[in-house]
DSSP file (Angstrom, degrees, kcal/mol; ACC not computed):
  #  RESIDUE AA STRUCTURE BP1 BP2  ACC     N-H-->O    O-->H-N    N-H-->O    O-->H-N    TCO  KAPPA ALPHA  PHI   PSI    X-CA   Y-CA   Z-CA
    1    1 A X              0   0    0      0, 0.0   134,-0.0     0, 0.0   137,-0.0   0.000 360.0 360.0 360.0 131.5    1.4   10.2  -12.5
    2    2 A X        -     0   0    0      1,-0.1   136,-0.0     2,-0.1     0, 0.0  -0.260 360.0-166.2 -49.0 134.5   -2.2   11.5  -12.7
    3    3 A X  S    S+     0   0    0      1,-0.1    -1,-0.1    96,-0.1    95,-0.0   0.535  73.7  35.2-115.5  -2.6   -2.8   12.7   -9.0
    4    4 A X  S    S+     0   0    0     94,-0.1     2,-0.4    96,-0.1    -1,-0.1   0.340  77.5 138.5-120.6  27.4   -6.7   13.2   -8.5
    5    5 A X        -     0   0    0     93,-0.1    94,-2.5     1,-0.1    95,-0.2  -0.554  53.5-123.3 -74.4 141.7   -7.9   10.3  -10.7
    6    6 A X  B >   -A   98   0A   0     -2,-0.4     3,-3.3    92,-0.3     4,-0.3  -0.293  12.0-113.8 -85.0 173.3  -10.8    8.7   -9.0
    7    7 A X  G >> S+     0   0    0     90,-3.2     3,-3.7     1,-0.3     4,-0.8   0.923 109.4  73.4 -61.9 -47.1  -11.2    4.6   -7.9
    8    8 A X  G >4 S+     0   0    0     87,-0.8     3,-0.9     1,-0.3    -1,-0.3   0.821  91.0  61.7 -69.7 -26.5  -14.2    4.2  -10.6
    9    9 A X  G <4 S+     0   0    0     -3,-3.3    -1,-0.3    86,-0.3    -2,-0.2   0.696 119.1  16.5 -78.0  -3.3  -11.5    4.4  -12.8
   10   10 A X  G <4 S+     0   0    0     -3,-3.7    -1,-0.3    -4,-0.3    -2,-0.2   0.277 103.1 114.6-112.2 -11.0   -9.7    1.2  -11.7
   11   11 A X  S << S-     0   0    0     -3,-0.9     2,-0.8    -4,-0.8   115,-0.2  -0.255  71.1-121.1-110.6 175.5  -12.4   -0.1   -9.9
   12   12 A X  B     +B  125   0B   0    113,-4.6   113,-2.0     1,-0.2    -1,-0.1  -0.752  27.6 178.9-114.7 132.4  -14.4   -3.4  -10.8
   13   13 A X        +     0   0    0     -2,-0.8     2,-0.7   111,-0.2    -1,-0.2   0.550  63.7  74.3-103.6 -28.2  -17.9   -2.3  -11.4
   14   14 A X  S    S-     0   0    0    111,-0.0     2,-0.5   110,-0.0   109,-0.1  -0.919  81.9-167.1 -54.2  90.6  -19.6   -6.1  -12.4
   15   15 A X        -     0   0    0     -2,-0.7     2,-0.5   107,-0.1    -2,-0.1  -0.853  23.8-133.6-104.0 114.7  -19.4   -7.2   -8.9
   16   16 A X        -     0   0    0     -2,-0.5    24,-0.3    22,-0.1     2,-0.0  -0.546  32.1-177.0 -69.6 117.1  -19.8  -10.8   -7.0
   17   17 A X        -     0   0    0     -2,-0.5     2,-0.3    22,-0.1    24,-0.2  -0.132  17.2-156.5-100.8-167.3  -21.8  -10.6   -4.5
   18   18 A X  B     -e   41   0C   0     22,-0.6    24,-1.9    -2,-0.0     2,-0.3  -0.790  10.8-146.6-143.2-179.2  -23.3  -13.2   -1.4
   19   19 A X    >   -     0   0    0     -2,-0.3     3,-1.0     1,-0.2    63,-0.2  -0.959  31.6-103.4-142.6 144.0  -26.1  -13.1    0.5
   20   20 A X  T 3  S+     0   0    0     22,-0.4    62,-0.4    -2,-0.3    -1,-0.2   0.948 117.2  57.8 -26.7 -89.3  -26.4  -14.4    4.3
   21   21 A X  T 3  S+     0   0    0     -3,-0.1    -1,-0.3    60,-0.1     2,-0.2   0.387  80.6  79.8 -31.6 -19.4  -28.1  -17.1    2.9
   22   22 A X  S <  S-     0   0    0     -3,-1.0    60,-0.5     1,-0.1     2,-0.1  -0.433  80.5-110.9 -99.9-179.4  -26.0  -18.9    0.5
   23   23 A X     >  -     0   0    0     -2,-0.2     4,-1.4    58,-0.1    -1,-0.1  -0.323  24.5-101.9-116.7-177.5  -23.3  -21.3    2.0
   24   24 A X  H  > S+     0   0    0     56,-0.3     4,-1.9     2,-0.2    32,-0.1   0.912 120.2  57.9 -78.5 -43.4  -19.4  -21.5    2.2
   25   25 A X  H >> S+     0   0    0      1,-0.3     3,-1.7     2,-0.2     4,-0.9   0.965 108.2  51.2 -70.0 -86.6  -19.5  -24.4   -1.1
   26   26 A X  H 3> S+     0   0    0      1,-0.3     4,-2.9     2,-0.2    -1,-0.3   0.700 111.5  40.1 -41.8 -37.2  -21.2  -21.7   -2.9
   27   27 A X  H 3X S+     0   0    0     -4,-1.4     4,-2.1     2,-0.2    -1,-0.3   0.906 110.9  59.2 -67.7 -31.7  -18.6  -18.8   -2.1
   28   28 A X  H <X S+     0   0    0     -4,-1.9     4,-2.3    -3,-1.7     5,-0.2   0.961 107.5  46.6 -68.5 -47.2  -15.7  -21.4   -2.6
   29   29 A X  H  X S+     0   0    0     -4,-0.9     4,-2.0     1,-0.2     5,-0.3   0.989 109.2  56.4 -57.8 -49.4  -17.2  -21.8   -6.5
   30   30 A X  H  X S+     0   0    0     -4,-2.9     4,-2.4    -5,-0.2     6,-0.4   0.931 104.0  54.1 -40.4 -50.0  -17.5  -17.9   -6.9
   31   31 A X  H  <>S+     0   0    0     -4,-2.1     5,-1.3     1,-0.2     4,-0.3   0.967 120.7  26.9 -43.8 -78.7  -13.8  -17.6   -6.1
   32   32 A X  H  <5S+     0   0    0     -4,-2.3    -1,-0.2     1,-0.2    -2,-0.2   0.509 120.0  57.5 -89.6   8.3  -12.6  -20.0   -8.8
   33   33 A X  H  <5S+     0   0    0     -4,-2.0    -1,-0.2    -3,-0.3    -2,-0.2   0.960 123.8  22.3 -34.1 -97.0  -15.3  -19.5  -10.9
   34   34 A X  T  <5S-     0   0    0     -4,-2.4    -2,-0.2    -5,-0.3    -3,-0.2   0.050  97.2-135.7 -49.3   1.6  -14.6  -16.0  -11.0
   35   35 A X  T   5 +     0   0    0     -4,-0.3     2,-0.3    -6,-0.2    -3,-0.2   0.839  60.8 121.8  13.3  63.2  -11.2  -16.4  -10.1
   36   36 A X      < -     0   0    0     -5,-1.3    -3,-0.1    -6,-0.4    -1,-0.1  -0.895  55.6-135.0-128.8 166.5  -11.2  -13.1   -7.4
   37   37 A X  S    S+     0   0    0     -2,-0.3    16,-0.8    75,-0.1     2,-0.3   0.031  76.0  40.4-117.8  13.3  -10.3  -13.0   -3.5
   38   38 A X  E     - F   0  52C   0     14,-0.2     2,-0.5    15,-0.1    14,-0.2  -0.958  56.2-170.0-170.2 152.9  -12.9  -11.0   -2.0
   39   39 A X  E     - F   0  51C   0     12,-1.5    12,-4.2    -2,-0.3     2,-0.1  -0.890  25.4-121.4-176.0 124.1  -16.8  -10.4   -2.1
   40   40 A X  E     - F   0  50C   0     -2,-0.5     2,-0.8   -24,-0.3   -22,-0.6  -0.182  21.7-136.7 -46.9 114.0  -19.0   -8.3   -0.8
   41   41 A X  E     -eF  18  49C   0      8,-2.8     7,-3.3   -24,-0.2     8,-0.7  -0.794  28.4-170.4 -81.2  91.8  -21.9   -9.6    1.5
   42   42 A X  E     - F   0  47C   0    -24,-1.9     2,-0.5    -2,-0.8   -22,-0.4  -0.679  25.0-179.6-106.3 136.0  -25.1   -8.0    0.5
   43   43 A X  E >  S- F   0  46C   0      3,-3.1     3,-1.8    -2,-0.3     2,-0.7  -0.947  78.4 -33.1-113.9 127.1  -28.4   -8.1    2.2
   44   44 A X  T 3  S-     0   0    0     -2,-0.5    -2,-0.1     1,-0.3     3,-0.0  -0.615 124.0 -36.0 104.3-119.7  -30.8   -5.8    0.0
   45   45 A X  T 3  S+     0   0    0     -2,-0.7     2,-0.9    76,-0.1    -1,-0.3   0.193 120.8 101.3-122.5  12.9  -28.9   -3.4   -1.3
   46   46 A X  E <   -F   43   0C   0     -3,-1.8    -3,-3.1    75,-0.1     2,-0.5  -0.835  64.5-129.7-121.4 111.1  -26.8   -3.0    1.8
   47   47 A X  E     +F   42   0C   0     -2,-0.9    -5,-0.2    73,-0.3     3,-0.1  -0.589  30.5 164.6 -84.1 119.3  -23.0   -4.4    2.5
   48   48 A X  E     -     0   0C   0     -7,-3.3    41,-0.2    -2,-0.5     2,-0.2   0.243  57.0 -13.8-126.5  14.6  -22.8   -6.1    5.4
   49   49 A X  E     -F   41   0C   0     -8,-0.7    -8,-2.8    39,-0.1    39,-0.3  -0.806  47.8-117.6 153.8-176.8  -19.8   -7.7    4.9
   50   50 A X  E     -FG  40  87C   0     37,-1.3    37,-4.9   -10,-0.3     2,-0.4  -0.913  17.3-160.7-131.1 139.7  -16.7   -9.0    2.9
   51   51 A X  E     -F   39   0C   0    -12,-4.2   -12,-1.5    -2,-0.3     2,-0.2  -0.999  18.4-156.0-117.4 124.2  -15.8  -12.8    2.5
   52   52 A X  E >>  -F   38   0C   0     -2,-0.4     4,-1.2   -14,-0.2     3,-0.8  -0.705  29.5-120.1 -82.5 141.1  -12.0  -13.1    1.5
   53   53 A X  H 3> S+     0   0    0    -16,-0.8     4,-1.1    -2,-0.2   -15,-0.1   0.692 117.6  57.0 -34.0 -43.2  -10.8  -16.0   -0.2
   54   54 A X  H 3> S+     0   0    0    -17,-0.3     4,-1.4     2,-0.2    -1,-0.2   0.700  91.1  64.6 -27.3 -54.9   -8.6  -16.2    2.8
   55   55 A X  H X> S+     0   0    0     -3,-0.8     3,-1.7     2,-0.2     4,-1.0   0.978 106.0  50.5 -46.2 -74.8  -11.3  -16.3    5.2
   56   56 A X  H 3X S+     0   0    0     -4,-1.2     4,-1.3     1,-0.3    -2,-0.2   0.622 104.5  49.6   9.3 -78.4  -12.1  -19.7    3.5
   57   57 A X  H 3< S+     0   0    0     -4,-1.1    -1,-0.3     1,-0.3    -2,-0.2   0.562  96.3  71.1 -93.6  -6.0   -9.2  -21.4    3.5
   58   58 A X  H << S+     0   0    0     -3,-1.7    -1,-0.3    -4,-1.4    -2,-0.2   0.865 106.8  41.8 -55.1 -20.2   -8.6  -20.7    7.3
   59   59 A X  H  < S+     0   0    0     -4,-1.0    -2,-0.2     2,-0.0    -1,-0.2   0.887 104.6  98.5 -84.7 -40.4  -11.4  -23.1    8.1
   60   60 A X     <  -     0   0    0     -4,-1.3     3,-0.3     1,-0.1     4,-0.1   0.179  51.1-171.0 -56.0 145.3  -10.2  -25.4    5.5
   61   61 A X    >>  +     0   0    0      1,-0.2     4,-2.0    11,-0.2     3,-1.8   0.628  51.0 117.0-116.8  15.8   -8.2  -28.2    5.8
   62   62 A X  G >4 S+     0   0    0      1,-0.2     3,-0.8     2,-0.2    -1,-0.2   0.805  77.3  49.0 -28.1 -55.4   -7.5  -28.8    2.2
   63   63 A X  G 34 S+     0   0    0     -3,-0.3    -1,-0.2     1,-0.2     3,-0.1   0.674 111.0  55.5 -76.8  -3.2   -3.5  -28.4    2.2
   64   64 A X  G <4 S+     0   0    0     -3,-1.8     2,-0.4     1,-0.2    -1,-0.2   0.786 114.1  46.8 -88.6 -30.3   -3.7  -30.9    5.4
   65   65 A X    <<  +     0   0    0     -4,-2.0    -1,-0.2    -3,-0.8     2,-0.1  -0.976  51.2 168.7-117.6 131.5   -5.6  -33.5    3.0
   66   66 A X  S    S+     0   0    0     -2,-0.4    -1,-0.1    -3,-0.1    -2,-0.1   0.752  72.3  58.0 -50.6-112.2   -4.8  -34.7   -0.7
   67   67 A X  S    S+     0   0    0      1,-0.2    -1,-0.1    -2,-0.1     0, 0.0   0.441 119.7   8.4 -92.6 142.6   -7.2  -37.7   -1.1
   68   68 A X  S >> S+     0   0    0      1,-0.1     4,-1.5     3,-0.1     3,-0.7   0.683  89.3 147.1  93.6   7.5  -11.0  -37.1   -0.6
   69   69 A X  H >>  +     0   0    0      1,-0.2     4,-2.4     2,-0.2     3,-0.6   0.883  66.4  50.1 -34.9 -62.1  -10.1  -33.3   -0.5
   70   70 A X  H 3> S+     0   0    0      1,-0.2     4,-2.9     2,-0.2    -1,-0.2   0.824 108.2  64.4 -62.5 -34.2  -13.1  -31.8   -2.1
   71   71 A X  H <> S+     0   0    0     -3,-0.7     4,-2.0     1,-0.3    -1,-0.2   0.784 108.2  41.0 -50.9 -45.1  -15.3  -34.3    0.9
   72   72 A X  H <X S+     0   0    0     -4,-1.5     4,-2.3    -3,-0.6    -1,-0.3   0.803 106.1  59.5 -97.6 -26.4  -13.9  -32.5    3.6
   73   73 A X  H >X S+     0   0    0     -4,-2.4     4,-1.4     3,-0.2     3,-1.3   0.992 106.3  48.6 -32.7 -81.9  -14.1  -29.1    2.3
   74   74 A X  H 3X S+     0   0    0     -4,-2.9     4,-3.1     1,-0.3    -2,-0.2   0.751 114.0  46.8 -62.2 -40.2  -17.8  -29.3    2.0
   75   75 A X  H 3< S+     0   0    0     -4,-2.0    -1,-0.3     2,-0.2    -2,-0.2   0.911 110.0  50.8 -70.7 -27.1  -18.2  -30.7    5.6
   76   76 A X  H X< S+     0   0    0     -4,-2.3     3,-1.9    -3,-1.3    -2,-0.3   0.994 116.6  50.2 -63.7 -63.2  -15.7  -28.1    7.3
   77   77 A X  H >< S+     0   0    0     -4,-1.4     3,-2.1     1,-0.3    -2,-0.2   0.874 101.3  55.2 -65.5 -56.8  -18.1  -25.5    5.2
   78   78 A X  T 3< S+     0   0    0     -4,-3.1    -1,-0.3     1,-0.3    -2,-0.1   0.459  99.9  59.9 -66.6  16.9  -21.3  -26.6    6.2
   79   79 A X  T <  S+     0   0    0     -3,-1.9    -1,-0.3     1,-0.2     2,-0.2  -0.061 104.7  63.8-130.4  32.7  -20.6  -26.2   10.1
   80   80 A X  S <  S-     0   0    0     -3,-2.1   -56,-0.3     3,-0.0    -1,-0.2  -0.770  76.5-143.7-141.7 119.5  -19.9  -22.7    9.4
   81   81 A X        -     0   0    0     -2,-0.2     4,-0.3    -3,-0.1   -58,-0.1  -0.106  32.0-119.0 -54.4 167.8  -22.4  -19.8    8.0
   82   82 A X  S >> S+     0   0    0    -60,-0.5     3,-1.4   -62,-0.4     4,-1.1   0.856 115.0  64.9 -91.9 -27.8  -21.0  -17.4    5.8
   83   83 A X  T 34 S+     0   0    0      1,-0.3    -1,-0.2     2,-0.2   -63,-0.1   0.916  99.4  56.2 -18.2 -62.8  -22.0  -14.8    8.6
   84   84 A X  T 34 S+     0   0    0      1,-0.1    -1,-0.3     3,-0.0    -2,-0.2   0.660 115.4  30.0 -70.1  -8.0  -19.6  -16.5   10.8
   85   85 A X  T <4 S+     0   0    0     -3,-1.4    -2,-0.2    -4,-0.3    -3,-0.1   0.832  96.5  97.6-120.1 -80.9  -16.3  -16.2    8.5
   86   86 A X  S  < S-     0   0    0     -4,-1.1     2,-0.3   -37,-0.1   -35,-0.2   0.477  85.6-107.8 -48.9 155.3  -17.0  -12.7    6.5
   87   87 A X  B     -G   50   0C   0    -37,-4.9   -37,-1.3     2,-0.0     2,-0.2  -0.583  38.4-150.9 -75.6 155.0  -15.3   -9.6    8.0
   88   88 A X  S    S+     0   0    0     -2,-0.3   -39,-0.1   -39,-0.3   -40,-0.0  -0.766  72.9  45.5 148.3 122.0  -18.1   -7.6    9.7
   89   89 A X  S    S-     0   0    0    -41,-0.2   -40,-0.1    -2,-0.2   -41,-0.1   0.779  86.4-162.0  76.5  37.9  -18.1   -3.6   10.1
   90   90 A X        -     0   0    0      1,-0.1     2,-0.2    -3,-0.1    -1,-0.1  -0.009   2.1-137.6 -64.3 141.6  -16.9   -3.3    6.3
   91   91 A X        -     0   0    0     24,-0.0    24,-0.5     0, 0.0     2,-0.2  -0.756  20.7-169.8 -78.0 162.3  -15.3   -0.1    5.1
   92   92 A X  B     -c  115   0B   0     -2,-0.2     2,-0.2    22,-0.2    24,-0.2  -0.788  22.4-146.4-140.5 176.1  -15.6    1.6    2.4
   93   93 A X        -     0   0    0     22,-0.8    24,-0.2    21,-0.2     2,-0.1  -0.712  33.0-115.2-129.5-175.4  -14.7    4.5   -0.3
   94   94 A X        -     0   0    0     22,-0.2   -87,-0.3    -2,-0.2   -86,-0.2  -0.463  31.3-117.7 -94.0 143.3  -17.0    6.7   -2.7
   95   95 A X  S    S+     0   0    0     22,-0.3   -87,-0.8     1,-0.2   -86,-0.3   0.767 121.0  59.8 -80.3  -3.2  -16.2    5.9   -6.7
   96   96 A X  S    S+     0   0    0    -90,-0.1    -1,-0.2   -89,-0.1   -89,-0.1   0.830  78.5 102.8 -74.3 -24.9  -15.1    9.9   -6.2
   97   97 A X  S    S-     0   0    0    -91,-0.1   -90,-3.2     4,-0.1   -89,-0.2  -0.190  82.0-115.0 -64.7 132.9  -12.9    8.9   -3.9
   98   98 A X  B  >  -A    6   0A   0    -92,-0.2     4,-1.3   -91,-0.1   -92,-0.3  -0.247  12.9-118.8 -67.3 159.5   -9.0    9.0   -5.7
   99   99 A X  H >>>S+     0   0    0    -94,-2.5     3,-1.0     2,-0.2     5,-0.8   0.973 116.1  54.3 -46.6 -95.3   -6.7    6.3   -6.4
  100  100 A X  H 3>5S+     0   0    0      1,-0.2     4,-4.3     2,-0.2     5,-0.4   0.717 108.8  46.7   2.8 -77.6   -4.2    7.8   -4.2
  101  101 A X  H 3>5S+     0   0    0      2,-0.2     4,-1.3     1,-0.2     5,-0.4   0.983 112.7  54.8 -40.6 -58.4   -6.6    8.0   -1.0
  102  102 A X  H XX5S+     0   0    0     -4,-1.3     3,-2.7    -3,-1.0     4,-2.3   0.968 110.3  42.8 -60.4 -72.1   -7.6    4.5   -1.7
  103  103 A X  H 3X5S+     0   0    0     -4,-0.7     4,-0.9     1,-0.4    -1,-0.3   0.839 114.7  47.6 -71.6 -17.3   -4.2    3.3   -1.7
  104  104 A X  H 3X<S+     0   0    0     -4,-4.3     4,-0.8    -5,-0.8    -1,-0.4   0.721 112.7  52.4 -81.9  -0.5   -3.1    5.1    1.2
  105  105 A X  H XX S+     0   0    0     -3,-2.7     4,-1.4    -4,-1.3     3,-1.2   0.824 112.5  42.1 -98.0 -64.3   -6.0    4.0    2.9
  106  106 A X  H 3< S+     0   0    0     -4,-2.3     5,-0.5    -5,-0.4    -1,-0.2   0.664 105.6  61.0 -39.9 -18.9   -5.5    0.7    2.1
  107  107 A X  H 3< S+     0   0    0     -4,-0.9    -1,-0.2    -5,-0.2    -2,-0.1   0.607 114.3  41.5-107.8 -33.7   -1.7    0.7    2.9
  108  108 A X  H << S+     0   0    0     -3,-1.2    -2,-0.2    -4,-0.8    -1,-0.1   0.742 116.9  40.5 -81.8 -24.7   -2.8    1.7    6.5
  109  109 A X  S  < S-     0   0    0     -4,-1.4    -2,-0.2     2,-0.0    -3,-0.1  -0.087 102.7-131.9-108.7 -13.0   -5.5   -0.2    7.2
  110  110 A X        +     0   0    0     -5,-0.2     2,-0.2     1,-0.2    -3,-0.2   0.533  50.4 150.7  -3.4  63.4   -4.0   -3.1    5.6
  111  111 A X        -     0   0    0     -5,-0.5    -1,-0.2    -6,-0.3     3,-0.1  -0.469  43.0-155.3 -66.2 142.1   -6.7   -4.0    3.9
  112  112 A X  S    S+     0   0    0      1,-0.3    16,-1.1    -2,-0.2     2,-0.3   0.368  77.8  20.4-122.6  22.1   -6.8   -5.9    0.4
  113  113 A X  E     - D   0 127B   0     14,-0.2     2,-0.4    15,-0.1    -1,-0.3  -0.698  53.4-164.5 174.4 137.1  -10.2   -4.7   -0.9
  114  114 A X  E     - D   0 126B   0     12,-1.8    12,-1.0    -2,-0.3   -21,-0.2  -0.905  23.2-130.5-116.4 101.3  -12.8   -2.0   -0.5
  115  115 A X  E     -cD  92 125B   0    -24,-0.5   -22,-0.8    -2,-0.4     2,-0.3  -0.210  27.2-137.2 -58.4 165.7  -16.7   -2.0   -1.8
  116  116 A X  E     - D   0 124B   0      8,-1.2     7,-1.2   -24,-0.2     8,-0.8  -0.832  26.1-164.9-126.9 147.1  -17.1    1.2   -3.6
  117  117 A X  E     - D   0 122B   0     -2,-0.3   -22,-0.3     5,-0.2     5,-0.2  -0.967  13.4-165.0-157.2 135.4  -20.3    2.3   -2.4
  118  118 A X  S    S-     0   0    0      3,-4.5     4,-0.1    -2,-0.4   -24,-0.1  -0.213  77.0 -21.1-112.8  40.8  -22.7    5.3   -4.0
  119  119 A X  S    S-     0   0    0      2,-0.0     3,-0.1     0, 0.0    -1,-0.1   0.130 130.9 -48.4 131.7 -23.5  -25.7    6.9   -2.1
  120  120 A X  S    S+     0   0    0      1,-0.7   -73,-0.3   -75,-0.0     2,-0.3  -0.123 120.1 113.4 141.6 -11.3  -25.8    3.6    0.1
  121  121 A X  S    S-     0   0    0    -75,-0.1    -3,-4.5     1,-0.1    -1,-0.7  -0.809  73.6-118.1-102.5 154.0  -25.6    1.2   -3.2
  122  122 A X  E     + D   0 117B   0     -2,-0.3    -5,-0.2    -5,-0.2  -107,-0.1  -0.716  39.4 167.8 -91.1  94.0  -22.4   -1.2   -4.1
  123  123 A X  E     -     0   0B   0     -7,-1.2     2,-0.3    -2,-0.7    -6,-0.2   0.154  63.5 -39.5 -94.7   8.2  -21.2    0.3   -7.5
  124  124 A X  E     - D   0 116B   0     -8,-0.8    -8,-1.2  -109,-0.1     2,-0.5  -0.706  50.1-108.1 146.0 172.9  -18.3   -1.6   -7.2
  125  125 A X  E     -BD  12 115B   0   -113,-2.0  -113,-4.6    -2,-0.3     2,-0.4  -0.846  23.7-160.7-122.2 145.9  -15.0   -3.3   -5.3
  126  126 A X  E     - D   0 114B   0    -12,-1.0   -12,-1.8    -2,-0.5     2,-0.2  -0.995   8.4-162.5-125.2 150.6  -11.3   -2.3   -5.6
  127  127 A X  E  >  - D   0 113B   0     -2,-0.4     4,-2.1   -14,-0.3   -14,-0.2  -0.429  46.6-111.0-156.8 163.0   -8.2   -4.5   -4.7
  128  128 A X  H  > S+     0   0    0    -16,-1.1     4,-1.3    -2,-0.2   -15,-0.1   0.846 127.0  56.1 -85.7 -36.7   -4.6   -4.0   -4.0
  129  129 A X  H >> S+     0   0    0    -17,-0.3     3,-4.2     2,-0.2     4,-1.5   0.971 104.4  54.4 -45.6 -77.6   -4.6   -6.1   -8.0
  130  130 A X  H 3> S+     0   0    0      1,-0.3     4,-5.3     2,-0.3    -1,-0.1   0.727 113.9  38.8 -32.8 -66.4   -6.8   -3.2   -9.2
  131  131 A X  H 3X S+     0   0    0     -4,-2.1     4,-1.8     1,-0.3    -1,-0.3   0.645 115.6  49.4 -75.9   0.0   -3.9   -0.4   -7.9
  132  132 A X  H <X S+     0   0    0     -3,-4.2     4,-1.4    -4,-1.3    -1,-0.3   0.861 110.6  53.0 -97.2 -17.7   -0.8   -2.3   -8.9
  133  133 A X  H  X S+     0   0    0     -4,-1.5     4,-1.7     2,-0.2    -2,-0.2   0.941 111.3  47.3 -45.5 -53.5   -2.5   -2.8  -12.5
  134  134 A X  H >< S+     0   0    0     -4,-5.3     3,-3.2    -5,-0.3     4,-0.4   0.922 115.6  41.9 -57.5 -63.5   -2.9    0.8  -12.6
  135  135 A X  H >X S+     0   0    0     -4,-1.8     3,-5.2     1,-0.3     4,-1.5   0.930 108.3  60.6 -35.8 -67.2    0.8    1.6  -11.4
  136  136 A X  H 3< S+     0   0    0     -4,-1.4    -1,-0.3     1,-0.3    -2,-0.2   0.682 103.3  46.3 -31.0 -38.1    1.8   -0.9  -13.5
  137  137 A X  T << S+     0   0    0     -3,-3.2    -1,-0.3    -4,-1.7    -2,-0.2   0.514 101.2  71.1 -96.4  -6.4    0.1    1.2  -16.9
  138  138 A X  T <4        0   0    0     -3,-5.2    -2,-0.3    -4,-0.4    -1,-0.2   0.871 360.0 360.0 -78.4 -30.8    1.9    4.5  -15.4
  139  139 A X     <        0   0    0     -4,-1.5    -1,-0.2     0, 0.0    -2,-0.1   0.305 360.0 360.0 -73.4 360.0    5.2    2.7  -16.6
């Protein structure tokens, strides 16, 4: 196994973003849109935080309701900003920064995604998917 390749080479470089401004209904279509679990909160050019798919569904009460599901989503969502759910103080790596680093960093930190960030700008996100694909192509 390659030991100094860097994250740009895993990492995913078309990135879904949010803004402050857009609502929880809107992050819940990115998700299954896009099918992915985590997104970068940008104001400007500047991440200022990550909303997890997780995040989400702690406020939801979707597995509590079958009927009328979608109804009560949207009101649990609209009594929350996306401000209020997203993680806050985000870390990051460099797209120099190696696979390796990244997963030990992650592994400690127990994290499940990291914006990749270049000069101050979001070139891209990496996942705990990202590094088990990659293991996964050492085989």
């Amino acid at each position: 196994m390659k030991k100094r390749v860097p994250v740009s080479q895993i990492m995913t470089k078309n990135v879904v973003t949010l803004s402050v401004k857009d609502n929880l209904v809107t992050a819940e279509e990115l998700f299954k849109k896009h099918r992915i679990r985590h997104i970068p909160v940008v104001s400007g050019d500047e991440v200022i935080g990550i909303l997890s798919y997780t995040d989400l569904m702690r406020i939801s009460f979707a597995d509590a309701i079958d009927e009328h599901e979608q109804e009560v989503d949207t009101m649990v969502y609209n009594m929350f900003t996306i401000e209020q759910v997203m993680a806050k103080n985000v870390i990051s790596v460099t797209s120099g920064t190696t696979i390796q680093d990244t997963a030990k960093f992650l592994a400690e930190r127990d994290f499940h995604a990291l914006p990749v960030i270049d000069d101050g700008k979001l070139v891209g996100i990496v996942t705990t998917t990202d590094l088990i694909n990659y293991l996964l192509q050492q085989y």
